[in-house]
C-alpha positions in Angstrom: 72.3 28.4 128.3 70.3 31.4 128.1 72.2 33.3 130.9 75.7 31.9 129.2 74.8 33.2 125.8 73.6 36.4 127.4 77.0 36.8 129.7 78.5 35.6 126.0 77.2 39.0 124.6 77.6 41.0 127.5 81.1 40.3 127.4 81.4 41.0 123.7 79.9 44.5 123.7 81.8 45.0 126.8 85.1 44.6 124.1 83.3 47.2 121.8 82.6 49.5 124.3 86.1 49.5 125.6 87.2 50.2 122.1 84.4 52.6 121.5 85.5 54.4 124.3 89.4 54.6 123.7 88.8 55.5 119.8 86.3 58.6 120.6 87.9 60.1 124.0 89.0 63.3 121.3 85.4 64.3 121.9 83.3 61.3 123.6 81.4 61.3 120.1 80.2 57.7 121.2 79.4 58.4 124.8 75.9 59.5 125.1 74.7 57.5 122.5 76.1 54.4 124.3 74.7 55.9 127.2 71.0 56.6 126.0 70.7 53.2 124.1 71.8 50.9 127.5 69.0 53.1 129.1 66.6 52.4 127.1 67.7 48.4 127.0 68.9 47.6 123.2 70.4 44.6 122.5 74.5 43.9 122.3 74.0 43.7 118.6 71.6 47.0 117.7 74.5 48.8 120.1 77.4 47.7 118.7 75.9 48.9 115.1 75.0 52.6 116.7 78.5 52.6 118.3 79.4 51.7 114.7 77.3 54.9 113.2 78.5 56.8 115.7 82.4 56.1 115.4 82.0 56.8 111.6 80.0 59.8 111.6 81.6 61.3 115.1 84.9 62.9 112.8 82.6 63.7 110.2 80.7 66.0 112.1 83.7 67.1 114.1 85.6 68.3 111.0 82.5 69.8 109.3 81.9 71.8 112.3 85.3 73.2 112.0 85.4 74.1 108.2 83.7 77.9 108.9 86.6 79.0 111.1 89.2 77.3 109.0 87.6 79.0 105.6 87.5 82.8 108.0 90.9 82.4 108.9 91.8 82.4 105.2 89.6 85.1 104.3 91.1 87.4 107.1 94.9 87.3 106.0 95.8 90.2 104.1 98.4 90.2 101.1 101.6 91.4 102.6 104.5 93.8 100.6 106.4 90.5 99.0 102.8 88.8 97.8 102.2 91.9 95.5 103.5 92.4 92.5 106.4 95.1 91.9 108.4 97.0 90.1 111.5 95.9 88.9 113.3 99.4 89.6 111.7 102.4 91.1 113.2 106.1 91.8 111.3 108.1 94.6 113.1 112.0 95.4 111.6 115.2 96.2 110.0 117.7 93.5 111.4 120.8 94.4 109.6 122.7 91.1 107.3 125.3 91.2 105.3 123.5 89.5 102.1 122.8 91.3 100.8 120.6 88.5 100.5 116.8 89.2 101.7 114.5 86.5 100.9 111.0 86.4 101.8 108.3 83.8 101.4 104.7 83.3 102.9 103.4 80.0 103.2 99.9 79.4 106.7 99.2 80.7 106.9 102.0 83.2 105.4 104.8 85.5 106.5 108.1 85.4 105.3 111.5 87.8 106.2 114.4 89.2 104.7 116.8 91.6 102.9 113.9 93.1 102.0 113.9 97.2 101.8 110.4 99.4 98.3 111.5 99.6 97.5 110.9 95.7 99.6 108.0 95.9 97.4 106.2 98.1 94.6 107.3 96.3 95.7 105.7 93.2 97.5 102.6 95.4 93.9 101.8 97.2 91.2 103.3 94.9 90.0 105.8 97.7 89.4 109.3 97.0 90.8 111.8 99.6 87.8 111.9 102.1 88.7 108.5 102.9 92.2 108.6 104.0 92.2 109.7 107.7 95.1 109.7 109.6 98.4 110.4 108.6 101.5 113.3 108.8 101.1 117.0 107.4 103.6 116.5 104.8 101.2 113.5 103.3 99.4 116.3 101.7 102.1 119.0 101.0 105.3 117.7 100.0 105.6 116.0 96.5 107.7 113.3 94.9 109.2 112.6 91.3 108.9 108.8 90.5 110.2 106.9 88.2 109.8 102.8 88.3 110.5 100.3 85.4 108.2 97.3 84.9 110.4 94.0 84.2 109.5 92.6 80.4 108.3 89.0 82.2 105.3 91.4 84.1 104.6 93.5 81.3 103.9 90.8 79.5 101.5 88.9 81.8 99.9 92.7 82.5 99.3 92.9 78.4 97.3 89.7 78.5 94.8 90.9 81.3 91.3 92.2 80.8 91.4 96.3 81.5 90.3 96.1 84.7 92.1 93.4 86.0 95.7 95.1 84.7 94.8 98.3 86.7 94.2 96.3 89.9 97.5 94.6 89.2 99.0 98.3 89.0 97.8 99.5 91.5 98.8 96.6 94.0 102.3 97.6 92.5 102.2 101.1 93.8 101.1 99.5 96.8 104.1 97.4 97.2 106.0 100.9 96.4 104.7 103.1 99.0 105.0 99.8 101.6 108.4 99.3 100.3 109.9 103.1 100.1 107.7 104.8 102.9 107.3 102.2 105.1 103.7 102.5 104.5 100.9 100.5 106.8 97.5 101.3 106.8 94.3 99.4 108.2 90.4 99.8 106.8 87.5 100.8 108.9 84.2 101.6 108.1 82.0 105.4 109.4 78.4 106.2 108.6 79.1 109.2 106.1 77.0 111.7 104.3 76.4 110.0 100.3 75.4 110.8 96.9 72.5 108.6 95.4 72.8 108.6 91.5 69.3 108.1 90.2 67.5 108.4 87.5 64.6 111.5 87.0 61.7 111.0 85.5 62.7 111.3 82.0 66.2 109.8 82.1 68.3 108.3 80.8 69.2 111.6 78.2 71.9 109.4 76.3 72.9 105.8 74.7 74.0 102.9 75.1 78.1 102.7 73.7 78.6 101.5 69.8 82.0 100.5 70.7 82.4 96.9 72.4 86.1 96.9 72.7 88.3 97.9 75.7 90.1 100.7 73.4 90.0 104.5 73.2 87.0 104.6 76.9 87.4 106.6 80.0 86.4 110.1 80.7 88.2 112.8 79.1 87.9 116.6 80.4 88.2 119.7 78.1 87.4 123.0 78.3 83.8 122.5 77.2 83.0 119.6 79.9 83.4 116.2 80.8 83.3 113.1 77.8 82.4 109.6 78.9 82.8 106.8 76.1 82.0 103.1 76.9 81.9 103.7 80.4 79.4 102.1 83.1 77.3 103.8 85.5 79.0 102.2 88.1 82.0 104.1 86.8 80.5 107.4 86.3 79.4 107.4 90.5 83.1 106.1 91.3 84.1 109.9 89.3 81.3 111.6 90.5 82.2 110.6 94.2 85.9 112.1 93.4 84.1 115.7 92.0 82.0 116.2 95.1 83.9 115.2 97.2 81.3 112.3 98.6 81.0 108.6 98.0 78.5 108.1 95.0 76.4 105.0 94.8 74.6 104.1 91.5 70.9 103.5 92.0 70.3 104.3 88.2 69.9 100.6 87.5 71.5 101.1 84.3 73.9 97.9 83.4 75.2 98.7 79.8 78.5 100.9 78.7 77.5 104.4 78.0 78.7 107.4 76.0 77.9 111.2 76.8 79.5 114.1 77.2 78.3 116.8 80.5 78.9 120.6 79.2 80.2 122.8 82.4 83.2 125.1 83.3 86.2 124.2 84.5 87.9 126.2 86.7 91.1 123.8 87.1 92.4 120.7 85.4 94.5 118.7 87.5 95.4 115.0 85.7 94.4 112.0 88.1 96.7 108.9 88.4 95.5 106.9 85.5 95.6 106.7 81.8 92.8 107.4 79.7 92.2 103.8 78.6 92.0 102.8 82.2 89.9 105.1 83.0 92.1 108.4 84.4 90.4 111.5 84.5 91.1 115.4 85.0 90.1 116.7 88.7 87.9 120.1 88.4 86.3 122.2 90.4 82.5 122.1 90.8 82.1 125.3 89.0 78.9 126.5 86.4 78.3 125.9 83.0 78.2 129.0 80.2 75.0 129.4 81.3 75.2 129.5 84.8 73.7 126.3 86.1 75.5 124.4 88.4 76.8 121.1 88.3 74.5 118.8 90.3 72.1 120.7 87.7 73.9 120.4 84.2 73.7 116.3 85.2 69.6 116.4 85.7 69.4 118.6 82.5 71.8 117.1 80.6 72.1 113.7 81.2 68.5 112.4 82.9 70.2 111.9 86.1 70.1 113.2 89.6 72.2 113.1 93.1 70.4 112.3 95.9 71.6 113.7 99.2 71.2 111.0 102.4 74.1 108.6 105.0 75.3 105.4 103.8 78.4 103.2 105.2 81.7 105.0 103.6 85.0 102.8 103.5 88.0 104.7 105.5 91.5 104.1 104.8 93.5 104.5 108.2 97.1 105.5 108.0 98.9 103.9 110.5 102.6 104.6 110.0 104.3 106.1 107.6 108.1 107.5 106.5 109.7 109.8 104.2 111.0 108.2 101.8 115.2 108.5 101.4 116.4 109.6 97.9 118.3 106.5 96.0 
């Protein structure tokens, strides 16, 4: 009886195992368990249970294992021309005024420029400053554009109901969709060990205030003859318009987190309007020139302001042009 009810068990798990076997050949999840408990001499009933485990917990582990390369996939597709938003209408034609002024506005249902080069188009389009665009024809930098595009009422409205921020990221993915859309424009991003700015603090910084004002209204930096005004802006955002004055990326090591208001007295030599309005935080470009008194710039800041650049290499973000097309007049 005892070999019958043995052979009787044998036989059973036998059934399992054939089972076992046909349900897990996607990745023999049950094999080398089976395997290591019939070495080892378990019983029919303590195997079938671990075939059991192992069956359950086999796809488990399976999928798991594959949930990192699913998630990277994801993160590595980029937003392509007809996932951005856009303009409902748009003008693009040549600026053939003397004019060497840039112009750059973006009211509420439109944008409107003139004297404008690709160049400071992809500036505005990516956030870069123009040490980070590599690549690219000679006309990127010396032919300029009048431009003209209309914002439908649907997208203004959605745009009116963002945070600041936010609605000048959606702008800008606009202009994006423009210059992919009208010059054919495709670029890719690499990264290049780069000369940097450091903005710290000196010893007896900060020279200025936090911001009164808590409302999105009336901030930005503003240029005049006398100098540079900042009102409710963040350190973060003073290094992002430092980095477009020199000329080098600007990283803020101040450790400052509030909204700030100050105003940096020094001559001007130019004033060239950047894409942006003053509410979003546009600003005039200017030469690195000396104040009335004859100190220079990097020195008006540490006088002025409690602040200091500090000169070293640090990873700088490069916008690579890869193609590009004059645009045809419509």
């Amino acid at each position: 009886m005892t070999l019958n009810l043995f052979s009787t068990r044998r036989a059973t798990a036998s059934v399992w195992e054939n089972n076992i076997w046909r349900l897990c050949t996607f990745a023999n999840t049950a094999r080398l368990p089976l395997l290591f408990l019939r070495k080892f001499g378990f019983s029919g009933k303590l195997l079938r249970v671990a075939i059991g485990v192992a069956v359950v917990a086999g796809p488990i582990i399976f999928g798991l294992l594959h949930v990192p390369q699913i998630q990277a996939q994801s993160a590595s597709a980029a937003p392509t021309p007809s996932t951005l938003p856009s303009f409902d209408v748009a003008s693009i034609k040549p600026d053939h005024s003397d004019s060497r002024r840039q112009k750059f506005s973006f009211d509420i249902n439109s944008l409107t420029g003139s004297g404008l080069t690709l160049q400071s188009l992809i500036e505005f389009a990516y956030n870069v400053k123009d040490f980070q665009i590599h690549g690219g024809p000679g006309w990127a930098n010396s032919e300029t554009f009048e431009v003209q595009a209309k914002i439908d009422a649907a997208t203004v409205e959605a745009l009116n109901k963002l945070p600041r921020a936010q609605r000048q990221e959606q702008r800008r993915s606009m202009v994006q969709s423009l210059l992919a859309d009208r010059f054919k424009l495709k670029v890719s991003h690499s990264s290049k060990e780069l000369p940097i700015y450091a903005l710290v603090l000196t010893k007896d910084g900060p020279k200025f205030s936090e911001s009164a004002s808590s409302a999105n209204v009336d901030v930005g930096f503003w240029s005049t003859d006398a100098g540079t005004k900042a009102k409710g802006e963040s350190m973060s955002d003073f290094a992002n318009w430092l980095s477009r004055e020199t000329g080098r990326k600007v990283v803020d090591n101040t450790g400052l987190q509030g909204k700030y208001d100050f105003i940096l007295h020094w001559t001007q030599d130019r004033q060239t309007p950047l894409p942006g309005t003053a509410a979003d935080g546009g600003q005039g470009s200017v030469a690195l020139a000396s104040d009335s008194s004859g100190s220079s710039f990097f020195t008006a800041i540490q006088e002025q302001l409690g602040l200091k650049l500090e000169s070293k290499k640090g990873p700088v973000e490069i916008l690579v042009i890869d193609s590009v097309e004059k645009p045809s007049e419509n």
